[in-house]
C-alpha positions as CSV (number, residue, x, y, z in Angstrom):
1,X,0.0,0.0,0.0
2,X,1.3,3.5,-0.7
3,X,1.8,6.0,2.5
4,X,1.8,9.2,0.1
5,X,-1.7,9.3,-0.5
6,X,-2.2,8.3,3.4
7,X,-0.1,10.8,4.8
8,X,-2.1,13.7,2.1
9,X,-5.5,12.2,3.8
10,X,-4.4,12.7,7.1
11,X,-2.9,16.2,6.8
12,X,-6.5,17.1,5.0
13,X,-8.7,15.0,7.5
14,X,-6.9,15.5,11.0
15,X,-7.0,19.2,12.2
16,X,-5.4,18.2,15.8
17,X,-2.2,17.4,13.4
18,X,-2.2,20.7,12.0
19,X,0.0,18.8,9.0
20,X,2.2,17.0,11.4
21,X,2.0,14.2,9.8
22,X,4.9,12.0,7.8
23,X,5.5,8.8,6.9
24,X,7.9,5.8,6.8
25,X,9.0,2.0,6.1
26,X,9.3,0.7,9.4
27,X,9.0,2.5,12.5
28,X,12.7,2.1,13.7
29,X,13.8,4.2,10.9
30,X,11.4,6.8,11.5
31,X,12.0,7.1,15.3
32,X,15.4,8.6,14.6
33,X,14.2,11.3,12.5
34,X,10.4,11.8,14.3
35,X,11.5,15.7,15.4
36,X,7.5,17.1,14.5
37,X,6.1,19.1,17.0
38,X,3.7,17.2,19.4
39,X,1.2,16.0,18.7
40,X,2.4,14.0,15.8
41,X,1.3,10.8,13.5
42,X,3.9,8.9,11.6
43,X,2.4,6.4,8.9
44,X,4.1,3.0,9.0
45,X,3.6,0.1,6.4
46,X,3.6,-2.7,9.0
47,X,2.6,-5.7,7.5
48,X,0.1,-7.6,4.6
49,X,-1.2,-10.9,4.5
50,X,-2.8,-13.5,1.7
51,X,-5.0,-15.7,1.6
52,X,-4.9,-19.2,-0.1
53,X,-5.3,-19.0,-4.1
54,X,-9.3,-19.1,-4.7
55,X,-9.4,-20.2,-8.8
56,X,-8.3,-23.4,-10.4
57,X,-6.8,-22.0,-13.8
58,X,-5.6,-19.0,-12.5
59,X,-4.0,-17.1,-9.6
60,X,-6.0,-14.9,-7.4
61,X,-5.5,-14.4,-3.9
62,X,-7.2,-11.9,-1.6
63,X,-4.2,-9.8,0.1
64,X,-4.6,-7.9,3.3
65,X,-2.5,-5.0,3.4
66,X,-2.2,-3.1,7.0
67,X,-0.5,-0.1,7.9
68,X,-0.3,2.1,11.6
69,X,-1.1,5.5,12.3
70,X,1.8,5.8,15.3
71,X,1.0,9.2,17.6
72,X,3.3,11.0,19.2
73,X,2.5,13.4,21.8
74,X,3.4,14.9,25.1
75,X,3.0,13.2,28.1
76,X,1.7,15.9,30.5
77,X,2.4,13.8,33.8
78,X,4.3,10.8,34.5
79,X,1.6,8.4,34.1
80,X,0.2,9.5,31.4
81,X,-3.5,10.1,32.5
82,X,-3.9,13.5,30.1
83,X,-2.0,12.0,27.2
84,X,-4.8,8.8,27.3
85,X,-7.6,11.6,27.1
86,X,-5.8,13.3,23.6
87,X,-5.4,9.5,22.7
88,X,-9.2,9.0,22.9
89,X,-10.0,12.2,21.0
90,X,-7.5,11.4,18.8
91,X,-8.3,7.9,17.6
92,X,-11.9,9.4,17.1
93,X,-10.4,11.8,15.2
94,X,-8.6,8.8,12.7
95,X,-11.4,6.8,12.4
96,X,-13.4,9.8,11.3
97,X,-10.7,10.4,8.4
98,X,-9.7,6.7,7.8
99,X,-12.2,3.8,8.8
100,X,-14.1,3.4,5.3
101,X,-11.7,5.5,3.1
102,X,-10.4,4.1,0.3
103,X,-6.6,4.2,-0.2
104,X,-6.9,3.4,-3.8
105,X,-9.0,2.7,-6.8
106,X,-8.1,-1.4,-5.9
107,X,-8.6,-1.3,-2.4
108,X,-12.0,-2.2,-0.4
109,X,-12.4,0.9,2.7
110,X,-10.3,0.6,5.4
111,X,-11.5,-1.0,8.7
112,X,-9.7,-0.5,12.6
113,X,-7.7,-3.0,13.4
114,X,-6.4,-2.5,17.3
115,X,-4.4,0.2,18.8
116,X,-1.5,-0.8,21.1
117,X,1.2,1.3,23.9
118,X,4.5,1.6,22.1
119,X,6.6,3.8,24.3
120,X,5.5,6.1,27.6
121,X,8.4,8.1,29.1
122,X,8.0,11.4,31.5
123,X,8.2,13.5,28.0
124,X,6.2,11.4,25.2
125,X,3.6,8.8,24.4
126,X,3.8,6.7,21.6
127,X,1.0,4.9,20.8
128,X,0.0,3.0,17.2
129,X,-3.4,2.4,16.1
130,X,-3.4,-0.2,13.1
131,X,-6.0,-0.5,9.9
132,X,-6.3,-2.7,7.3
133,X,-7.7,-2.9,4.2
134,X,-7.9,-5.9,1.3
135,X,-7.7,-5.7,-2.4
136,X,-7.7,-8.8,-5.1
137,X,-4.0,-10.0,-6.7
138,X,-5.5,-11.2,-10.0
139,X,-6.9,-9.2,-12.6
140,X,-11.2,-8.2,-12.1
141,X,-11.5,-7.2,-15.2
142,X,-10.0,-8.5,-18.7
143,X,-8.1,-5.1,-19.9
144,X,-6.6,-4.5,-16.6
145,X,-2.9,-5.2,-16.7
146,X,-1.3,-7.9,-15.8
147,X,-0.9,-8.6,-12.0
148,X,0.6,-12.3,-11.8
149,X,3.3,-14.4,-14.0
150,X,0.2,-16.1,-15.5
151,X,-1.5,-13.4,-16.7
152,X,1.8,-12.1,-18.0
153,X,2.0,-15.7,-19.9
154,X,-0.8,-15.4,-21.0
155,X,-1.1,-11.9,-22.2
156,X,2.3,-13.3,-24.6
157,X,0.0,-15.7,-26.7
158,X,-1.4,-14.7,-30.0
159,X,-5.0,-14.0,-30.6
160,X,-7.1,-17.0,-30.5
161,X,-8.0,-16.9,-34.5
162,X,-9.8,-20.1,-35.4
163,X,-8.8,-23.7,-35.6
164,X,-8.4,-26.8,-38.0
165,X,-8.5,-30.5,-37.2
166,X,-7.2,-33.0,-38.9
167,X,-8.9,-36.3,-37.8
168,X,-7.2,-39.5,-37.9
169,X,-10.2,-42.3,-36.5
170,X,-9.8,-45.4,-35.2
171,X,-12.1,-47.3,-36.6
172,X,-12.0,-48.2,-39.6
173,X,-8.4,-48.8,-39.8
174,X,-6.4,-50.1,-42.7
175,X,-5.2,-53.5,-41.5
176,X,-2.2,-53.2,-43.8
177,X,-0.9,-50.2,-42.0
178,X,-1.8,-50.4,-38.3
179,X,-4.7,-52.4,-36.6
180,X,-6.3,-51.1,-33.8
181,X,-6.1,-47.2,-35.5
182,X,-5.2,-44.7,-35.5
183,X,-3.5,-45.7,-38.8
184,X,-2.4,-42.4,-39.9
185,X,-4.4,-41.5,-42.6
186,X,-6.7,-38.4,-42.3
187,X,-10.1,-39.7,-42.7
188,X,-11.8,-36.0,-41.5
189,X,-10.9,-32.9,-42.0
190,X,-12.5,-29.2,-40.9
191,X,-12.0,-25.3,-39.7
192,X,-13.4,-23.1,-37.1
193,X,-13.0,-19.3,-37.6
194,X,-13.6,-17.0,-34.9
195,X,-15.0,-14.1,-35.5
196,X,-15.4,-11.3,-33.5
């Protein structure tokens, strides 16, 4: 899933932010540089999951793609009582932007997942709340590009244009040439032309 158009959503959709928001691969490499002004989110690609392949001729899995919306924000005491009180607000405030948006034309709307304590010191909170959303691997529709090896393959063959057979039938066989048949000889002979 791409964090761009995320990230845009957020700054659009989340006032409390005030455009604090930035994203990242993994949320090690974005704790080193996460120097936005509290309260902060950082969008974090966190994880996707598929499902078994559903089709017999074909490939097509259904793939679960989740990301996390990590906060950052000041503590205010030690325990952080007034920082859970901003988290509760603030989760609203995600699930008002996020939970049934749709992060791309592919994608089904986004659903909550579970939010989780990453970090509490006497300065921050760090807290992640996770959503998900699922999207086909396989084409939907015929003109849509290829999204598998198969469909590549397949993509590669020439147009289907007709067909001739050549039948060579068992019975009646020449005894002189092979006995049971097929002896070799083309006893039938016919075309199919498709047309569009």
């Amino acid at each position: 899933m791409k964090l761009n158009p995320i990230v845009a959503h957020l700054r659009s959709a989340c006032p409390s932010f005030a455009g604090r928001v930035a994203g990242g691969i993994d949320w090690d490499a974005v704790v080193e540089s996460a120097k936005l002004p509290m309260p902060a989110a950082y969008v974090i690609a966190s994880a996707d999951a598929a499902t078994p392949n559903k089709a017999q001729n074909a490939v097509i899995q259904d793939i679960t793609d989740q990301f996390t919306v990590v906060i950052v924000l000041d503590a205010g005491d030690e325990r952080g009582q007034e920082a859970n009180d901003l988290l509760h607000d603030l989760r609203a405030e995600l699930w008002r932007a996020l939970v049934g948006w749709r992060p791309g034309a592919e994608y089904e709307p986004l659903e909550y997942n579970n939010g989780v304590l990453v970090h509490i010191s006497r300065s921050r909170v760090i807290y992640q709340f996770a959503f998900v959303s699922r999207f086909q691997l396989g084409r939907n529709r015929q003109g849509d590009p290829a999204e598998t090896w198969h469909e590549l393959e397949l993509d590669g063959l020439p147009d289907f244009t007709g067909v001739k057979f050549n039948m060579d039938c068992i019975d009646p066989a020449d005894p002189n040439l092979k006995r049971p048949g097929p002896d070799g000889r083309i006893e039938v002979q016919f075309t199919g032309d498709v047309t569009p």
